[in-house]
C-alpha positions in Angstrom: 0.7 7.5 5.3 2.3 8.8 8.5 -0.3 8.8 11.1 0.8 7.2 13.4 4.1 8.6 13.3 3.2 12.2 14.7 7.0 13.2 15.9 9.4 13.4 12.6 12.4 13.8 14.5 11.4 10.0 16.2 12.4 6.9 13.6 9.2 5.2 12.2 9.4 1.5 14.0 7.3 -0.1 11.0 7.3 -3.7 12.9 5.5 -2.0 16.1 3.1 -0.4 14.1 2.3 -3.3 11.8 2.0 -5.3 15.0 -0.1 -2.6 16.4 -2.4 -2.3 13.8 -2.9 -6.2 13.7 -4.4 -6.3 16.9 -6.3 -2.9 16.2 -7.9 -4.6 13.2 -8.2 -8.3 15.3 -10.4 -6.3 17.8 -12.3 -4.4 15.3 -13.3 -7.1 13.8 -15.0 -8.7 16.8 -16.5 -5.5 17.7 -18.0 -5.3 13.6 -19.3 -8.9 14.5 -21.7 -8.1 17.3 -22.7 -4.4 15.3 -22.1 -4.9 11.3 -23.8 -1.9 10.8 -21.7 0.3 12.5 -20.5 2.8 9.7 -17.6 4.2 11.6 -16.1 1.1 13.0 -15.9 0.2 9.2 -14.3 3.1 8.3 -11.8 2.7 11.1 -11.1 -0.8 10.1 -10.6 0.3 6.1 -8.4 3.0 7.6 -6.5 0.4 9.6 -6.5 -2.0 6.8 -5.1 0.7 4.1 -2.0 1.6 7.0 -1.4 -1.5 7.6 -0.9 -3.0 4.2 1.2 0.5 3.2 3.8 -0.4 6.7 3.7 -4.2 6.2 5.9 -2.8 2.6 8.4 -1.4 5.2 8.6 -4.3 7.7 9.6 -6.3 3.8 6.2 -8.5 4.5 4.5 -8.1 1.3 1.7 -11.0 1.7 0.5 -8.8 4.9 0.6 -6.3 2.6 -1.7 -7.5 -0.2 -3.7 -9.4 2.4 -4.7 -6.0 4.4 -4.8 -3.7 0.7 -7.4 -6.5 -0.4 -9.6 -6.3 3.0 -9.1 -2.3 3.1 -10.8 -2.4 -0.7 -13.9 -4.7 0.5 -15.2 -0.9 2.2 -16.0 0.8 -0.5 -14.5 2.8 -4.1 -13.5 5.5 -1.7 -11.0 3.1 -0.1 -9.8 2.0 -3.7 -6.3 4.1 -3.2 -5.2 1.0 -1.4 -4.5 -0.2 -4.4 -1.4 1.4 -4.7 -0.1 -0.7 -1.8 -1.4 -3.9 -3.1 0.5 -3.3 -6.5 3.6 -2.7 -3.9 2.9 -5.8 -2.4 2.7 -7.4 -5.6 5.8 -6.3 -6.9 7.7 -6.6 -4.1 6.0 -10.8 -3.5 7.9 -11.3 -7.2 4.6 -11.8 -9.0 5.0 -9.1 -11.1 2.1 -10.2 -13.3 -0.3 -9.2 -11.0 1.3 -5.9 -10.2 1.1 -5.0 -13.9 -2.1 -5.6 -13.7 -3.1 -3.7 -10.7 -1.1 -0.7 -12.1 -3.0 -1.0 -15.8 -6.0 -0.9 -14.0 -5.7 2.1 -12.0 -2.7 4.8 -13.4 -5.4 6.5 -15.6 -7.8 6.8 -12.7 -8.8 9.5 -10.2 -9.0 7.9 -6.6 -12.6 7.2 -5.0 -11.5 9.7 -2.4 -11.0 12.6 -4.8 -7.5 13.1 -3.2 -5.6 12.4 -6.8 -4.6 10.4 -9.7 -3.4 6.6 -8.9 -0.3 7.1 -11.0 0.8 9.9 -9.2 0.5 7.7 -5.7 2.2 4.8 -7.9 5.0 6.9 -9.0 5.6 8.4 -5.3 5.5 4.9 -3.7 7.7 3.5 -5.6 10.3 6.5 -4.9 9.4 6.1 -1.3 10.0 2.0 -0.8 12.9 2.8 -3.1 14.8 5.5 -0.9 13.9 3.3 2.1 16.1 0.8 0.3 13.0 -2.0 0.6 13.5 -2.5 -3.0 17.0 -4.0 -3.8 18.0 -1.9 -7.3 21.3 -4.1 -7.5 18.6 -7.3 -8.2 19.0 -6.7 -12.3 15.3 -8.7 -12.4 13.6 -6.1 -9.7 15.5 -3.3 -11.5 14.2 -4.3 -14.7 11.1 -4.7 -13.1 10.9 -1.1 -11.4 11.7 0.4 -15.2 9.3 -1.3 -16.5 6.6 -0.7 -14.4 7.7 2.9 -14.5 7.2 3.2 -18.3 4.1 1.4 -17.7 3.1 4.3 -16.0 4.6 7.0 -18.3 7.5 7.8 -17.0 10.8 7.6 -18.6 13.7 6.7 -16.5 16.4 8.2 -15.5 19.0 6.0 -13.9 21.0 9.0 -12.0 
């Protein structure tokens, strides 16, 4: 979920890249209109979709963020790990309904990909938006929220 990002020492500049990545996927688009069979522009587009949606989280623009996970998912089941993102994006929109649901769905499944279980990639996302302080802990609802979610996904939790 760092690709673009190939020097660690630089700081990740999440709006560039989800501004990049929106004219990436603008382009793509028109280029998939005059070929719509052309299998790797569609992969490159899911790809783009899947990045974008997971640094849309960062730039706190959760709509862009289920918007791109739901366009990433169109591609195929082996594009169906955005769906950690879009549960992000849900939670992180307030409608925390529909992130339950996503993460119901999906903590008990292997990813299309083969690359892992959803609730692993749920329980590491959450740490991840959480230590980049995206997800305010002092908001008693989103806390509540964040526990609950986490038991959803069997995980006890440990408020140290």
């Amino acid at each position: 979920k760092a690709g673009i990002f190939a020097d660690p020492l630089l700081e990740p500049n999440y709006k560039m890249a989800v501004s990049c990545l929106k004219h990436g996927i603008n382009l793509a688009q028109a280029f998939l209109k005059k070929s719509p069979a052309n299998t790797v522009l569609k992969d490159q587009l899911a790809n783009s979709f899947g990045d974008l949606s997971w640094y849309a989280l960062f730039t706190k623009e959760p709509n862009t963020a289920i918007w791109a996970a739901k366009n990433a998912g169109v591609f195929g089941k082996q594009y169906d790990w955005v769906n950690t993102n879009l549960a992000l994006g849900y939670l992180l929109s307030g409608d925390f309904d529909k992130a339950e649901q996503v993460y119901r769905a999906y903590k008990d499944k292997f990813k299309g990909n083969g690359l892992g279980t959803f609730k692993a990639d749920f329980l590491n996302d959450l740490k991840s938006i959480s230590d980049a302080g995206i997800i305010n802990l002092k908001d008693k609802k989103m806390s509540a929220e964040i526990i609950r979610i986490k038991t959803i996904l069997g995980k006890s939790y440990n408020r140290q």
